[in-house]
MARNU-380990 format. One line per 8 residues: number of its first residue (from 1); for each residue x negated, y negated, z of C-alpha. Coordinates in Angstrom, 2 decimals, always signed. Layout:
NUM) X:Y:Z ~ ... .
This chain:
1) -144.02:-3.74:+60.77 ~ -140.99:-6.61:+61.01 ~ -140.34:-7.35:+64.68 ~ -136.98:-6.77:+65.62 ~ -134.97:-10.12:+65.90 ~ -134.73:-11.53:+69.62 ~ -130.93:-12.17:+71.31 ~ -130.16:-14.03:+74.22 .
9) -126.83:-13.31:+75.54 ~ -125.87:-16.11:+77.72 ~ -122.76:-14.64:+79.95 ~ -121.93:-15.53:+83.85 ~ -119.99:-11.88:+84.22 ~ -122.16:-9.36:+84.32 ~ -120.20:-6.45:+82.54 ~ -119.57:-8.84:+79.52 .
17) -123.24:-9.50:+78.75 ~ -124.60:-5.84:+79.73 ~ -121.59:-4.45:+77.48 ~ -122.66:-6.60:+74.56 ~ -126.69:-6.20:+75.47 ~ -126.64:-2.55:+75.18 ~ -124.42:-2.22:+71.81 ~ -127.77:-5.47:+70.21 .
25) -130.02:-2.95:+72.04 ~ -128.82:+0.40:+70.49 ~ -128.40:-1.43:+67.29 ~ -132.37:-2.37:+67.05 ~ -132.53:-5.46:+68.56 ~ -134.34:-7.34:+71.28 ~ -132.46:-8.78:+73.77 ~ -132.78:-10.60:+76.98 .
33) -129.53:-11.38:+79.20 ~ -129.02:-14.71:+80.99 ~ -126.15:-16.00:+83.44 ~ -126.14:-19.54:+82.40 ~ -127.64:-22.71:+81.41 ~ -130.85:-22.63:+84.03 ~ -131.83:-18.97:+83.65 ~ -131.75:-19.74:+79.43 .
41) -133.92:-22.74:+79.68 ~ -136.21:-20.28:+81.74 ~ -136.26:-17.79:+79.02 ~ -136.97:-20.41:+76.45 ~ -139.94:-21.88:+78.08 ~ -141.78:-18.84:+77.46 ~ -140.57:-17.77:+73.89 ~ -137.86:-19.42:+71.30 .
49) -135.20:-16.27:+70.33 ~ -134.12:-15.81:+67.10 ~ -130.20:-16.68:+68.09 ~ -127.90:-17.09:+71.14 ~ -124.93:-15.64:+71.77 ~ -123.44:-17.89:+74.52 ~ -120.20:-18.01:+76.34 ~ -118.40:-21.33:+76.38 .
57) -115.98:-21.09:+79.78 ~ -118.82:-20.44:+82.53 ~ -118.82:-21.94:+86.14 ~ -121.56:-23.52:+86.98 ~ -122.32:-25.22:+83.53 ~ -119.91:-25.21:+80.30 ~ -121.50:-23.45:+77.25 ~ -121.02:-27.31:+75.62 .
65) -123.14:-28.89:+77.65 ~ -126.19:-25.79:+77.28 ~ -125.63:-26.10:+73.44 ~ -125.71:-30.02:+73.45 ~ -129.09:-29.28:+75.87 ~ -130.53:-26.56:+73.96 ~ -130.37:-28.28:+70.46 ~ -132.20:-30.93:+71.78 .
73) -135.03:-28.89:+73.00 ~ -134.92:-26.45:+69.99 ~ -133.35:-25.61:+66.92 ~ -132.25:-22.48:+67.50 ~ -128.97:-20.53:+66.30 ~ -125.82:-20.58:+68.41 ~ -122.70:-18.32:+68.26 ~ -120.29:-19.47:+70.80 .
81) -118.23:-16.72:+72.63 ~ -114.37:-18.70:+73.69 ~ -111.60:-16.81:+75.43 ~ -109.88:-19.97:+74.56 ~ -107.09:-20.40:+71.90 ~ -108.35:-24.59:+71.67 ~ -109.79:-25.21:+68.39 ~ -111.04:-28.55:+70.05 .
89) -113.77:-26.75:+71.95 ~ -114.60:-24.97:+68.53 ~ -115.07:-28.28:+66.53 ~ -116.83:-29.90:+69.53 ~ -119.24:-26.68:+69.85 ~ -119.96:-26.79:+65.46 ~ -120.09:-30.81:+65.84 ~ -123.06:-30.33:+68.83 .
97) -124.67:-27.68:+66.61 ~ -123.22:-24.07:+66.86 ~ -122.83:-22.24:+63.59 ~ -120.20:-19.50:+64.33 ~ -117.89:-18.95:+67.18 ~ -115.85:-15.88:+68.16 ~ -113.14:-15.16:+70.54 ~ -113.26:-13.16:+73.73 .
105) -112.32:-10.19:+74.10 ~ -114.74:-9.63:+70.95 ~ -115.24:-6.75:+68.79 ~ -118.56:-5.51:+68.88 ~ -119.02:-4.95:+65.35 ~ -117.76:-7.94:+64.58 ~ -119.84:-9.88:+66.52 ~ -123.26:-7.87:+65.18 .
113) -121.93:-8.66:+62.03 ~ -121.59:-12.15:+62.76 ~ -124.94:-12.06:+64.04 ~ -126.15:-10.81:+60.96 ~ -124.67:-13.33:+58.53 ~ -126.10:-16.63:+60.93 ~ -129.75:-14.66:+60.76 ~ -129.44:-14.84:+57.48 .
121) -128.76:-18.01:+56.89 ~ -131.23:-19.08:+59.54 ~ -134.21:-17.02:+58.24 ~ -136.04:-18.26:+55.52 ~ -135.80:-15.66:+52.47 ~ -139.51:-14.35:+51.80 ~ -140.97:-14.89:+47.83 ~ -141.15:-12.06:+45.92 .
129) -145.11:-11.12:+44.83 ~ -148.04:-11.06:+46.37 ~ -149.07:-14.32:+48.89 ~ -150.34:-16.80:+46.59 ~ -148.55:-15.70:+43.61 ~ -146.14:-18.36:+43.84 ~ -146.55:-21.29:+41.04 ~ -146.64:-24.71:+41.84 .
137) -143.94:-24.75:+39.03 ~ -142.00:-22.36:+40.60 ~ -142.91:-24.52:+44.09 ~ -141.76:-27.87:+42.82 ~ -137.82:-26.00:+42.02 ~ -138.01:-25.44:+45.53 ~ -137.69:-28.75:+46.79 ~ -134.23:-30.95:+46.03 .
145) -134.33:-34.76:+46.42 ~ -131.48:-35.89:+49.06 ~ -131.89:-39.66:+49.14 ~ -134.85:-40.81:+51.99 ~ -135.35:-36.66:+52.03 ~ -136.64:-33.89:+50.31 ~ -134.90:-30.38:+51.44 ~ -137.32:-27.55:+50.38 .
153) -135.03:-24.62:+49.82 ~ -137.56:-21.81:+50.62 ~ -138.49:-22.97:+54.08 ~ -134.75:-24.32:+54.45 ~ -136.40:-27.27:+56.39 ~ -135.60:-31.09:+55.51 ~ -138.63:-33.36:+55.44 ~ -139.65:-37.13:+54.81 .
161) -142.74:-38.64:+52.31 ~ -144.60:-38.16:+55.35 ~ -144.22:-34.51:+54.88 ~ -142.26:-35.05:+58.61 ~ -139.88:-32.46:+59.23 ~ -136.39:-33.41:+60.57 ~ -134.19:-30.36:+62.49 ~ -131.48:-29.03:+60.54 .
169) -129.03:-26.85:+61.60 ~ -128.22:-23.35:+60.35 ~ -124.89:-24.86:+58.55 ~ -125.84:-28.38:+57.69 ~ -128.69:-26.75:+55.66 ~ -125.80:-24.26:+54.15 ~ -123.96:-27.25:+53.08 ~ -127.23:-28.90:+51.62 .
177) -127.99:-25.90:+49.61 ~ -124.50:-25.54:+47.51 ~ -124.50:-29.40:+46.95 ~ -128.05:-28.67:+45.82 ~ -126.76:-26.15:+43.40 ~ -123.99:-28.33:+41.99 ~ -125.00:-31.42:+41.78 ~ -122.60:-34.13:+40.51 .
185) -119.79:-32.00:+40.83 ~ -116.75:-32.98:+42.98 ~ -116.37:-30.29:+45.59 ~ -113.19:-30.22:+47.86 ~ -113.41:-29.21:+51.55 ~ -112.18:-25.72:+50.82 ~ -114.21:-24.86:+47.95 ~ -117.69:-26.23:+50.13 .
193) -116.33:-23.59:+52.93 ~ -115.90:-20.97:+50.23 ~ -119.54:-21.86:+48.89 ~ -121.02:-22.05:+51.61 ~ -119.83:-18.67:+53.64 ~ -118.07:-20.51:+55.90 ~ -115.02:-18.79:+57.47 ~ -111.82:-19.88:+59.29 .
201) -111.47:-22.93:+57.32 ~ -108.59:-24.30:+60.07 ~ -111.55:-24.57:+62.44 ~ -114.24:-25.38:+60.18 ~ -112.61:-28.05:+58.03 ~ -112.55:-30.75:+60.47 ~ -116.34:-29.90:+60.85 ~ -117.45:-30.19:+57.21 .
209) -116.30:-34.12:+57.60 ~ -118.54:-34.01:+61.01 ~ -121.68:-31.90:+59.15 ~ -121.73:-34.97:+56.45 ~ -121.66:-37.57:+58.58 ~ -124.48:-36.32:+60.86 ~ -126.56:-35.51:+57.40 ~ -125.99:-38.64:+55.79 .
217) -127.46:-40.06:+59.37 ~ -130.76:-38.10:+58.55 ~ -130.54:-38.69:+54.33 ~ -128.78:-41.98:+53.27 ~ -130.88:-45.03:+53.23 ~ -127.32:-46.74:+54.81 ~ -125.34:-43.66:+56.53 ~ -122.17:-46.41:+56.73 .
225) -122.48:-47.24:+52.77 ~ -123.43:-43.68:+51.34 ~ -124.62:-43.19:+47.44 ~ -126.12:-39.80:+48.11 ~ -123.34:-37.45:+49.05 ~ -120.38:-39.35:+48.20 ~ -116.61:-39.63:+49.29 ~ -113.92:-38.77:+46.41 .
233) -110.84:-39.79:+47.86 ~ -108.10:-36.88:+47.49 ~ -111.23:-34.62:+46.13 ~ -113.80:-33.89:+48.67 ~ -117.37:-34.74:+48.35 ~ -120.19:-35.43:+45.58 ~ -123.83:-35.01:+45.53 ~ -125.43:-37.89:+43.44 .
241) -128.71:-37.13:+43.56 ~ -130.22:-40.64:+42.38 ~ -127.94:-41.93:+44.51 ~ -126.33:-44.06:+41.80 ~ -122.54:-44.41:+41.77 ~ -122.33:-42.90:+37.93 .
């Protein structure tokens, strides 16, 4: 039987994070409820959740700071609750790591919904067949060269020669896969947020500039000179995957 996917709701009011625990909870999943930074860090000491739902405008520590924190411990899923209108603290929160935000008051359904699409694309997808079944044919088609990096699709983890795995987020491995899928194609800014699932593009556009740069800092054998994923000026981005400037 599939375990039910763990939530940590990270909220300093109480009635917020009850309201929103109960609606996870009748809905199937596990949660656990937290009132900031230093009662999450507690919770992951002892087991990693599947996501966190985590308020930004808190007291005693700004949801920033936990997420900046948190993806340095572990690469977990973040979906940042803002009662702010700033679409600063929105870039800032994608640029440190978060993959969806959503403004407070929220609507409960949309928020499970949201929920559902970052598990998703979090998750790696199980192989049809029986274990084992899998070819190494079928294997190798897995695995896309992205300059000093191979990015095997099926595990959606990046990884060196060594076979070293290096921590990718939920969206910079979104953004991996549809440059994967079209490779030496131009792709603007818009049509990457289209491919990729990506929604609000006013918020999210500035952060597709910030996802590349912090991948070509994990990919390009020069991050300041890149020949892997490419600028086109006044087109958007390519994926060259010899990392030749044909």
């Amino acid at each position: 039987m599939t375990q039910s996917p763990h939530i940590v709701i990270v909220d300093d009011e109480a009635p917020a994070r009850e309201m929103v625990g109960d609606y996870l909870k009748m809905h199937g999943f596990g949660v656990t409820l937290c009132d900031g930074g230093k009662s999450l860090r507690s919770v992951i000491e002892t087991r990693v959740p599947d996501l966190v739902v985590l308020d930004l405008n808190m007291p005693e520590e700004d949801g920033l700071s936990i997420i900046r924190d948190l993806k340095s411990r572990i690469n977990v899923p973040v979906i940042m609750l803002t009662a702010t209108a700033s679409p600063i603290d929105r870039v800032v929160g994608l640029e440190l790591g978060a993959d969806d935000y959503i403004a407070k008051p929220c609507e409960l359904r949309e928020l499970m919904a949201r929920i559902r699409s970052v598990l998703r694309r979090s998750t790696p997808a199980k192989a049809p067949g029986a274990p084992g079944a899998t070819t190494a044919a079928a294997k190798k088609e897995q695995l896309v060269r992205f300059g000093t990096k191979w990015l095997d699709l099926e595990a959606q983890a990046l990884r060196d020669d060594e076979g070293n795995e290096h921590p990718l987020t939920a969206s910079e491995f979104g953004l991996l896969k549809v440059f994967a899928a079209n490779p030496k194609r131009v792709l603007s800014r818009e049509r990457l947020l289209e491919l990729a699932n990506a929604r609000d593009a006013e918020a999210f556009d500035r952060a597709v500039d910030l996802r590349i740069m912090r991948i070509r800092r994990k990919i390009e054998i020069d991050p300041t000179k890149p020949a892997v994923i490419r600028t086109i000026r006044g087109g958007g981005y390519l994926f060259s995957p010899t990392g030749d400037k044909g």
